[in-house]
C-alpha positions as CSV (number, residue, x, y, z in Angstrom):
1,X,86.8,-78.4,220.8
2,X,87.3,-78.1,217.0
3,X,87.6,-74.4,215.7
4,X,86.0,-73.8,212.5
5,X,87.9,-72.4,209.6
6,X,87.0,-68.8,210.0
7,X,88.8,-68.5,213.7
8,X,91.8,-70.7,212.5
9,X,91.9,-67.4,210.1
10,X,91.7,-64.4,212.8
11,X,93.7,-66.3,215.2
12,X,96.7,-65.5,212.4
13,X,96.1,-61.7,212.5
14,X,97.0,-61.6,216.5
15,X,100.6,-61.5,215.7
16,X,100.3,-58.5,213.4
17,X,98.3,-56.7,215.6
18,X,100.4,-57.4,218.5
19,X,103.3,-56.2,216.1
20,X,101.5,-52.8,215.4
21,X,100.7,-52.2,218.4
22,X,104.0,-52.2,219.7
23,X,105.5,-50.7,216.9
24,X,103.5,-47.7,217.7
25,X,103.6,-47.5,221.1
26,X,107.6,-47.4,221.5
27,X,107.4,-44.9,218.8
28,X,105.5,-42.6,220.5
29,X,107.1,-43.1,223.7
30,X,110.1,-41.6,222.0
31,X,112.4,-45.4,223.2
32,X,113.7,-45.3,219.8
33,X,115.1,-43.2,216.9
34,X,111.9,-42.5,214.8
35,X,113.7,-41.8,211.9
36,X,115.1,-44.9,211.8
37,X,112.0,-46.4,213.0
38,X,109.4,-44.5,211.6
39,X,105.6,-44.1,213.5
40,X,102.9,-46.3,211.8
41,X,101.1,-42.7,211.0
42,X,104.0,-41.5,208.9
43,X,104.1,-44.4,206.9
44,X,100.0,-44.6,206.4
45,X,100.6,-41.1,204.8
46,X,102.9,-41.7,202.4
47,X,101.1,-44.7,201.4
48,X,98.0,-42.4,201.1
49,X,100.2,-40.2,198.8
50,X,101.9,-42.8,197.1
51,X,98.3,-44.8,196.5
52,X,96.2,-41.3,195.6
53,X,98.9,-40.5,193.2
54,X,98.5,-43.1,190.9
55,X,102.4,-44.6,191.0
56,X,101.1,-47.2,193.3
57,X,99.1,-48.8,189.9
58,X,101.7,-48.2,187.7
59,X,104.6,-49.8,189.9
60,X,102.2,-52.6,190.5
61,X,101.0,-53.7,187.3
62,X,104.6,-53.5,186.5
63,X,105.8,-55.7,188.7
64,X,103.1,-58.5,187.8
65,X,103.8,-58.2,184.0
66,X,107.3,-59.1,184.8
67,X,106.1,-61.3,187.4
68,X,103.5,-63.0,185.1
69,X,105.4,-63.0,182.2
70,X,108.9,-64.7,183.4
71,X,106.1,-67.4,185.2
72,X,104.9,-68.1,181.8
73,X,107.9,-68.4,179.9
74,X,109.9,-70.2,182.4
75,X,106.9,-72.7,183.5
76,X,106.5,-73.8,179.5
77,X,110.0,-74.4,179.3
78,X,110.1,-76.5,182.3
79,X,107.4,-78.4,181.8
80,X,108.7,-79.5,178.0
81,X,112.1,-80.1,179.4
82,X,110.7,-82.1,182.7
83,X,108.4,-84.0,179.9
84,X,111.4,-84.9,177.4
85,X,113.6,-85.9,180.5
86,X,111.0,-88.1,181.9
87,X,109.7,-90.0,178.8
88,X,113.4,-90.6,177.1
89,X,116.3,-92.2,178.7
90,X,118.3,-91.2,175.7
91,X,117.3,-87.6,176.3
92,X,118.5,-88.0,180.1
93,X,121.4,-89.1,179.4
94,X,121.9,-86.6,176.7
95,X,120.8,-83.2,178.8
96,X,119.9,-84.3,182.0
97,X,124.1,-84.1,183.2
98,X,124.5,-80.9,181.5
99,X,120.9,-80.1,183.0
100,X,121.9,-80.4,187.3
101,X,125.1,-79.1,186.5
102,X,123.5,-75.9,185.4
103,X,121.1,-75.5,188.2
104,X,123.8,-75.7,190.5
105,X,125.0,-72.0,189.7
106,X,123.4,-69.7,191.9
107,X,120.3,-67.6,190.4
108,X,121.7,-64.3,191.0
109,X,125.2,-65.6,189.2
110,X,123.1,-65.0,186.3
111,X,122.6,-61.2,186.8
112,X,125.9,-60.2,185.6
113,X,125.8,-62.3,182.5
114,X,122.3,-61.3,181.7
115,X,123.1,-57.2,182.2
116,X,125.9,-57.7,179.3
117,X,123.7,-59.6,177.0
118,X,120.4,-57.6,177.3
119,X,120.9,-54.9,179.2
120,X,119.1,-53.1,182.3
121,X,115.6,-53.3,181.2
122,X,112.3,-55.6,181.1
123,X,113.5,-58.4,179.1
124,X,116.6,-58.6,181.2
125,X,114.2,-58.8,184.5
126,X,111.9,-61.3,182.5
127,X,114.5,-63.7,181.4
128,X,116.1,-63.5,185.4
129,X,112.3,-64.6,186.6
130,X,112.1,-67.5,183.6
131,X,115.1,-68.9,185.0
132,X,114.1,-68.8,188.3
133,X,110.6,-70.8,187.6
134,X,112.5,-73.1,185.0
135,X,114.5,-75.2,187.4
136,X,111.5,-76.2,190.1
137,X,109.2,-76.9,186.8
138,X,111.7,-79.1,185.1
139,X,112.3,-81.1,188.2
140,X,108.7,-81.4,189.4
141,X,107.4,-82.9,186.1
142,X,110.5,-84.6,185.9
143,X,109.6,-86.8,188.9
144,X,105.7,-86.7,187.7
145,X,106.6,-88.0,184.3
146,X,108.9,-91.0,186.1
147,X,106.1,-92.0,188.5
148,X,103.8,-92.9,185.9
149,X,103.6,-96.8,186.3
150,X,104.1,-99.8,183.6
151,X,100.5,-100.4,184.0
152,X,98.8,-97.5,182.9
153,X,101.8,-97.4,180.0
154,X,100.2,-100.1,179.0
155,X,96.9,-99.2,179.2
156,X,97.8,-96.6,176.2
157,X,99.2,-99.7,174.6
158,X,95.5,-101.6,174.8
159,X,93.9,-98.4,173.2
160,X,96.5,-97.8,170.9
161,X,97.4,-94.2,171.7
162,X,99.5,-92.4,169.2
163,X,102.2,-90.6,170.8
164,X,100.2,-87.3,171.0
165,X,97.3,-89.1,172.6
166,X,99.5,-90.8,175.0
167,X,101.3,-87.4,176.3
168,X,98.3,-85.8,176.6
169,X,95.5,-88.4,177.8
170,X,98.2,-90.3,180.3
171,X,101.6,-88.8,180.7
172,X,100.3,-85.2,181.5
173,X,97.2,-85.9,183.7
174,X,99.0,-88.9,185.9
175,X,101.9,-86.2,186.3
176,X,99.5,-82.8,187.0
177,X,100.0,-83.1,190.9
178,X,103.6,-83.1,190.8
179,X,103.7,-80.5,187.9
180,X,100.7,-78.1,189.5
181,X,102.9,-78.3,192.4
182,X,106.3,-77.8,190.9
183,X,104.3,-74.5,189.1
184,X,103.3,-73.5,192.7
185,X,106.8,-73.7,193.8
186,X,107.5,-71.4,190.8
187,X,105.4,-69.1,191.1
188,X,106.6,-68.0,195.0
189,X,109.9,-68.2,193.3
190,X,108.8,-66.0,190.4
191,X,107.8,-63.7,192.8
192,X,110.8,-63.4,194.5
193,X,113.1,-63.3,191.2
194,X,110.8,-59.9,190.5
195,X,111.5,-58.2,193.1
196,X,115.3,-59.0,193.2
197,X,115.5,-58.2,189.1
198,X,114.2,-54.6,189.8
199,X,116.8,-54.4,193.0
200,X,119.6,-55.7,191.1
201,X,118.6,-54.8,187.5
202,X,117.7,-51.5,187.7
203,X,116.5,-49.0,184.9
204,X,116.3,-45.7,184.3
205,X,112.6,-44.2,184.6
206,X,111.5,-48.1,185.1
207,X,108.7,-48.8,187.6
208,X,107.8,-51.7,190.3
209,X,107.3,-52.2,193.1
210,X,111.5,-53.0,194.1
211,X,112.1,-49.4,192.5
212,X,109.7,-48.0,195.2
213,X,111.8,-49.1,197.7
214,X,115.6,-48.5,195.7
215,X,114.0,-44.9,195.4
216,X,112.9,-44.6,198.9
217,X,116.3,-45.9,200.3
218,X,118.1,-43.3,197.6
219,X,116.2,-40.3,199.6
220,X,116.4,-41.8,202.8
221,X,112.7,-41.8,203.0
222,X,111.9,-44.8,205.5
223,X,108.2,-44.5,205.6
224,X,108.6,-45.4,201.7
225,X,110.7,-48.3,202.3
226,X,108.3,-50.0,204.9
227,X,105.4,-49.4,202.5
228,X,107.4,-50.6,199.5
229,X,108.2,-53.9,202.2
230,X,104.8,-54.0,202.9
231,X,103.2,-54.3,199.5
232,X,106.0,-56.9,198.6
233,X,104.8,-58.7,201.3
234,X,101.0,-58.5,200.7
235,X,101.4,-58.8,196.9
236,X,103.4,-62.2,197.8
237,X,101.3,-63.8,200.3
238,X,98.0,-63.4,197.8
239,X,99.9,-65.2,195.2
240,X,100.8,-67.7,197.0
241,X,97.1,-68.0,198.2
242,X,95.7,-67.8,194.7
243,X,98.0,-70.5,193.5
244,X,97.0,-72.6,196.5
245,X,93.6,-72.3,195.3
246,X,94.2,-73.3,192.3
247,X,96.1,-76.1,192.6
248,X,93.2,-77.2,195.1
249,X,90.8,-76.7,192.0
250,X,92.8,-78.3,189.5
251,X,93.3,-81.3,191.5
252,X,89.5,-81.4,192.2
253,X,88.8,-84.3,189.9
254,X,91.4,-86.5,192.0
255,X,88.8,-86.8,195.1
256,X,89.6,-87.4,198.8
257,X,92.2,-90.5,198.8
């Protein structure tokens, strides 16, 4: 028997629930050190403070203008760079060696360098997320550009493309499911670069949702850090949902194959 959609979707919450459950039922048995591990209740009420107060807002917005913004810059850049690679062999030969030996460093080799040269604040965090997204792009429409076939190159040829025409009208749409899922890939990595920017780049008086948790592990307030973990969590998985979505929409025109 074939479960519709809708109870493929419940039958994921059972794991949380059975989670919760747990989680509070050990805690109120007293089996383990609750301020260490902290009752549900507890952390429902400074999330109740923490969301009435307004700072919830603030640190979130924050985090999705860095978010958002490093996605941006690092997803254009890829996307020229994959483009140049994949339509000139001059232009691999030229970058592309300088190219996989510098995404071979580690990403958070970068934070040091990028704390000298622009300090601890936004653009620091921005550039650490561009970076991040830049590498996945530039490979994904890499390999899109390079799978375009001699045929339809020659199809521009029959209609005479200019270059422009030809980048726009064949290279980018015959690549567009390898980019739109190179961006996907980028933008879980974003994500992650955000959060690890505010841990590791921290600012003085800066907001986010990472500097909800540094400050609750700097008071040794628990129920803050699980909430903080929490809305890290959340925030992530309804990215990653929205740019599912979207890549399902933008590949709409493609049909069932």
């Amino acid at each position: 028997m074939r479960l519709n959609p809708a109870s493929r979707d419940w039958r994921g919450l059972v794991l949380p629930a059975v989670f919760l459950t747990v989680w509070a039922l050990v805690t109120q048995a007293g089996w383990v050190d609750t301020r260490l591990i902290v009752p549900p209740e507890k952390v429902l009420a400074v999330a109740w403070d923490y969301v009435a107060g307004g700072t919830f807002l603030k640190a979130l917005a924050a985090s999705l203008w860095r978010d958002g913004a490093g996605f941006v810059t690092g997803a254009a850049a890829g996307i020229l760079l994959g483009s140049l690679l994949g339509v000139s062999r001059w232009a691999e030969r030229l970058l592309g060696p300088t190219f996989h030996a510098v995404r071979q460093i580690s990403l958070f080799a970068w934070i040091p360098l990028l704390s000298i040269w622009l300090g601890y604040n936004d653009t620091s965090r921005i550039v650490f997320v561009a970076v991040s997204v830049f590498y996945p792009v530039t490979l994904a429409t890499f390999d899109g550009v390079r799978s375009i076939t001699r045929a339809q190159l020659e199809v521009a040829q029959v209609y005479a493309f200019t270059g422009a025409q030809r980048f726009t009208r064949l290279i980018l749409p015959a690549a567009s499911p390898q980019i739109i899922a190179g961006l996907n890939l980028g933008l879980v990595y974003a994500w992650l670069a955000t959060i690890g920017a505010e841990f590791l780049l921290p600012a003085y008086g800066e907001v986010g949702l990472g500097d909800t948790v540094i400050r609750g592990r700097a008071a040794f307030n628990v129920e803050l850090v699980v909430f903080g973990m929490v809305l890290i969590g959340t925030v992530g998985a309804l990215l990653n949902q929205l740019a599912t979505r979207l890549e399902a929409r933008a590949l709409r025109w493609r049909g069932d194959r």
